[in-house]
Each structure stands twice: as structure tokens, then as C-alpha cells.
C-alpha positions in Angstrom: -30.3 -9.9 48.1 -28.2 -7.2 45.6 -29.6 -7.3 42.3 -26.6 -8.0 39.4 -26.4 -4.9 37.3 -25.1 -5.3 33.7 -22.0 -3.4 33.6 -21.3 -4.0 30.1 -21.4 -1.1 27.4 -20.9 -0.9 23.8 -23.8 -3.5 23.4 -23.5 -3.1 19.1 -19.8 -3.7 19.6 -20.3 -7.0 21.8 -23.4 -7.8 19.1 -20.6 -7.7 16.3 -18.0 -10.0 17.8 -20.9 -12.5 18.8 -21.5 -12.7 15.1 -17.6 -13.2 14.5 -17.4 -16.0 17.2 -20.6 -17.5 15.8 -18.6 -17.5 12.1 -15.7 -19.3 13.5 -13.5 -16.9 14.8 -11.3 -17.5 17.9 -10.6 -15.7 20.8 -6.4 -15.6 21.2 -6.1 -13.4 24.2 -8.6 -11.6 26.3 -5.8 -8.9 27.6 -6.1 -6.6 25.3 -9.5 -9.0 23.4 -7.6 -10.3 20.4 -10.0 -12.3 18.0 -8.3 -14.4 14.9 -10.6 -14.7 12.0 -10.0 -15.4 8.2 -6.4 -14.8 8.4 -6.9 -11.1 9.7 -6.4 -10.7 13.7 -8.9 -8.0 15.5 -8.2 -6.2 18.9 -10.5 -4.2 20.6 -8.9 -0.9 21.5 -10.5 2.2 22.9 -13.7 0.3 22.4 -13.3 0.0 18.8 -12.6 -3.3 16.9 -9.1 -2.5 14.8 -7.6 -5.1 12.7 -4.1 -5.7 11.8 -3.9 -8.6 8.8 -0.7 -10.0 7.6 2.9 -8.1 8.7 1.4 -5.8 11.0 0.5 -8.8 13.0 4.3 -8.9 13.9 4.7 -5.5 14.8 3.1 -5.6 18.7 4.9 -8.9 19.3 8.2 -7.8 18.4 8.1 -4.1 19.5 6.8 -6.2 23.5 10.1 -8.9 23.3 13.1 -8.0 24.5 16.0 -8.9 22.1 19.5 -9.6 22.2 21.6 -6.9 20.6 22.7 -8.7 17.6 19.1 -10.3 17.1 18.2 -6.6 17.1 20.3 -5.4 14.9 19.7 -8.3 12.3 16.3 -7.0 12.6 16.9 -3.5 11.9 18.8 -4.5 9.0 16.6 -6.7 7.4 14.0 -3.9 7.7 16.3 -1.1 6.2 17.3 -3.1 3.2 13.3 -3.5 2.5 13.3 -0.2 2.7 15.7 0.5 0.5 14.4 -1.8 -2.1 10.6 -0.4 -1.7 11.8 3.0 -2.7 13.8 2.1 -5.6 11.0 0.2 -6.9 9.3 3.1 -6.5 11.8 5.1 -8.3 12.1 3.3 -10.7 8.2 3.7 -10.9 8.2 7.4 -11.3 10.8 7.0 -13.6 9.3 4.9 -15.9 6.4 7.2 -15.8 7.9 10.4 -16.0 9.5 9.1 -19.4 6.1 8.1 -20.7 5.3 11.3 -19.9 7.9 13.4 -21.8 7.4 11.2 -24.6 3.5 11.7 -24.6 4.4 15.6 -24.3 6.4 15.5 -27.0 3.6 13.8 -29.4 1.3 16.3 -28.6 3.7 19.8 -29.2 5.5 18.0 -32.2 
């Protein structure tokens, strides 16, 4: 009779997940291991436990479905006017401080 050999590896890694399960996380898909656990999803990649939490959730399921060209283009959109709007808030950030700035600058040489 063939003695079973343990083929497993990365015993810490398989420790650490135990302990997630045993907290009350769930297992969502064992192709790639995906594990769901206070709101933040983990995968195991490259033997490594990586988490994604809130809109980078979305990212793999949308860049795997194939859309419709107009559904894809709503998309891209959507994702360019955030865009837009992130950098303006950010220039207006930079502004904002840069003013400060100058004024500070001026209260010290004046």
C-alpha cells in the first residue's frame, strides 16, 4: 500500500487562512482561493495572501466580462469624468496651499 505524502507547502500561509475561516470568513471561489472577510476580499496569488477592499473588488470582475460596446463605453466615461474630478480636487488642493504659502512667505520677509 502507497503511503499519502503531504503535498502541501506554505504551511504558515495555510495556518493564517485557518485562523481567517475560524473568525468567520468565507471561502467565495477556490479558482484563484478568494476568501471574503470583514468587508475586505483576499486571494492567494503567487503564494501570497493579497487583498483588494472596496472598488478594487470591481476591477477583476469587470476587466474578465465581456461587454457590449456601448456598456463599455458608458464605463469608460464614467471612469474619465472621476478622473477629471479627482484631479481638480486636487488642484484645487495645491492651490489652496500654494496661496497659504505665498501669504506665509510674505509674513516672514515683510
Amino acid at each position: 500500500m502507497e503511503s499519502t505524502q503531504d503535498k502541501r507547502v506554505l504551511h504558515a500561509l495555510r495556518e493564517h487562512i485557518d485562523e481567517l475561516l475560524n473568525a468567520g470568513a468565507v471561502i467565495s471561489s477556490r479558482e484563484p482561493l478568494t476568501i471574503v472577510t470583514a468587508g475586505e476580499t483576499l486571494k492567494v496569488k503567487h503564494g501570497m495572501l493579497v487583498g483588494f477592499s472596496q472598488i478594487l473588488d470591481m476591477i477583476e470582475p469587470v476587466a474578465d466580462h465581456e461587454w457590449p460596446e456601448a456598456l463599455r463605453q458608458m464605463a469608460v466615461d464614467l471612469c474619465i469624468k472621476q478622473l477629471d474630478q479627482a484631479i481638480e480636487a486636487l488642484s484645487r488642493g495645491n492651490a489652496t496651499a500654494e496661496t497659504h504659502l505665498a501669504a506665509d512667505n510674505s509674513f516672514i520677509s515683510g
